[in-house]
N, C-alpha and C positions, 0 to 999 in steps of 0.2 A: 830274242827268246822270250816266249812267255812262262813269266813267272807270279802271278798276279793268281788269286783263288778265283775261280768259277764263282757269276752270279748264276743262280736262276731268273728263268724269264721272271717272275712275280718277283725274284727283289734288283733287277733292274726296273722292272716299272715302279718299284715302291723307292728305289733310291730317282728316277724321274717326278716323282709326286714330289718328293723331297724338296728337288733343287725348283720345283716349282713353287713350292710353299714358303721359299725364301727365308726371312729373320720370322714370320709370325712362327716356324717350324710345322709341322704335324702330331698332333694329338697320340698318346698310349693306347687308346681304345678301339683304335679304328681295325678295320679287318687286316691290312696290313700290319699289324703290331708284330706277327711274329718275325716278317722282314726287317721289321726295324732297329727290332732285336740282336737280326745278325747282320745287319749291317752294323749294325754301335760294336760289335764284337769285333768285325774288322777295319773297325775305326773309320769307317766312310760316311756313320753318323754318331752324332753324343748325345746324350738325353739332360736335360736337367729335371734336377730331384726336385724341386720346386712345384713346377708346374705340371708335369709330367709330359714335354712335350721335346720332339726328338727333330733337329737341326741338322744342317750337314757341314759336314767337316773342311777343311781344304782337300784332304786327303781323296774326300768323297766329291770334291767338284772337278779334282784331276779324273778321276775314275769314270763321271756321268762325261766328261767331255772326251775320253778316247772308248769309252762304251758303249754310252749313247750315242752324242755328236758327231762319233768315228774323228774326231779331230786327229792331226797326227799329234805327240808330247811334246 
């Protein structure tokens, strides 16, 4: 059963940039910002106050792997 919130296409390609962008993260200012926003809101990325730059989560590398990757869990 799917139980999982609906990505949109732009924040599955912005949660794909993500896991792309690995430990350096992606930057607050970029055009996807506002995906990243709601991705940190359903926990598939975290931001640090720091630097202002937004990481992905475990939560959000099980998600790019049966999202993206189509892996089975």
């Amino acid at each position: 059963m799917w139980n999982e919130p609906y990505l949109e296409s732009c924040c599955r390609s912005a949660l794909h940039r993500l896991k792309l962008s690995g430990q350096a993260g992606r930057p607050a200012g970029v055009g996807d910002a506002p995906c990243l926003h709601r991705l940190e809101g359903m926990g598939l990325a975290s931001s640090s106050g720091d630097d202002q730059r937004y990481t992905i989560t475990t939560q959000g590398h099980a998600r790019h792997r049966t999202e993206i990757l189509k892996q089975p869990t």
